[in-house]
N, C-alpha and C positions, 0 to 999 in steps of 0.2 A: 430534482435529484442531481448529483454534483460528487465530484473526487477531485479536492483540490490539491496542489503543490505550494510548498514555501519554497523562495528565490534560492534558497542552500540546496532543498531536497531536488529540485528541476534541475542546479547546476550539479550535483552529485552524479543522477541519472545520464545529463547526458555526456557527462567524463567515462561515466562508464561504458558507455553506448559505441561512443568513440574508439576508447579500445579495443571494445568487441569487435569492430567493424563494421557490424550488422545489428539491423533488429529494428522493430518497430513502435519499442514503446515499454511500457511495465506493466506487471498482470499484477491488479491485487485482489485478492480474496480469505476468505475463510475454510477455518477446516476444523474437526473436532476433534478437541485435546486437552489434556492440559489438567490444572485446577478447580476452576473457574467455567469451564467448558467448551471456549473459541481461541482458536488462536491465528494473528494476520499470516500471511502467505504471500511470499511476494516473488516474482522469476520476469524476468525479460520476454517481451513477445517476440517471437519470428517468423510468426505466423498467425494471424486474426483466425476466428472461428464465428459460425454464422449468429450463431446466440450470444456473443460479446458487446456488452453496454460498453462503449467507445466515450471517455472524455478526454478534452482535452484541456491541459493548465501550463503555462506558460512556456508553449511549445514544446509540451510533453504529454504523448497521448497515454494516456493510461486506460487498461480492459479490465470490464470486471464480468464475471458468470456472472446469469441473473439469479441464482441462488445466493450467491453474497450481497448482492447488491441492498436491502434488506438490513442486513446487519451492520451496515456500512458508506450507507447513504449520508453524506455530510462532512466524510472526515476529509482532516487538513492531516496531507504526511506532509512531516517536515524530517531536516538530518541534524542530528545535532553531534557534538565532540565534546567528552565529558574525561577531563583525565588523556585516562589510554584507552578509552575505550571510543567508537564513536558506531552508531545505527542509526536506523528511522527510527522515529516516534510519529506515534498516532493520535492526534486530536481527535476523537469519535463521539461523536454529540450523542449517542443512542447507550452509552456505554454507562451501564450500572455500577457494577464493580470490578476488579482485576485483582488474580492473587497477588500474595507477596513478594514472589517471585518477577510479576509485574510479564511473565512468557502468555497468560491467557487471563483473558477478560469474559463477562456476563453481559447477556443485553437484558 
């Protein structure tokens, strides 16, 4: 089991971190929404909780609940800048389909 980072998404995280001043890392999981049914979640940790799967990628630890972890086993965040716009994107290897909208995905 595994949450990896691309060299953009880990340098993104920790420009941001930096700012913040504080913090321990990035939280990703799921929640239910949307089209499609799931949609990611992602917020800063500043605090670990004792039930948090702890990874770590290229010196960025990222927490996931064990209820995400499941749906989200495997993926590659990366950041990308498209235009004016720029986010994370998610590589998720478990991932069936996503509406058109491309906000929530199906396992």
């Amino acid at each position: 089991m595994a949450i990896t980072l691309t060299e953009k998404a880990a340098k993104h995280i920790s420009r941001y971190m930096e700012r913040r001043g504080k913090g321990l890392g990035l939280r990703l999981g799921v929640r239910t929404t949307g089209c499609s049914g799931l949609a990611y979640k992602l917020e800063y940790v500043d605090e670990e909780t004792p039930e948090d799967q702890v990874f770590e990628s290229r010196g960025i630890r990222v927490f996931v609940d064990p209820k995400s972890l499941p749906y989200i086993d495997g993926t590659e965040l990366d950041f990308a800048r498209e235009g004016l716009n720029e986010g994370f994107k998610f590589q998720n290897p478990n991932m069936k389909d996503e509406c058109g909208c491309g906000e929530s995905f199906r396992i």
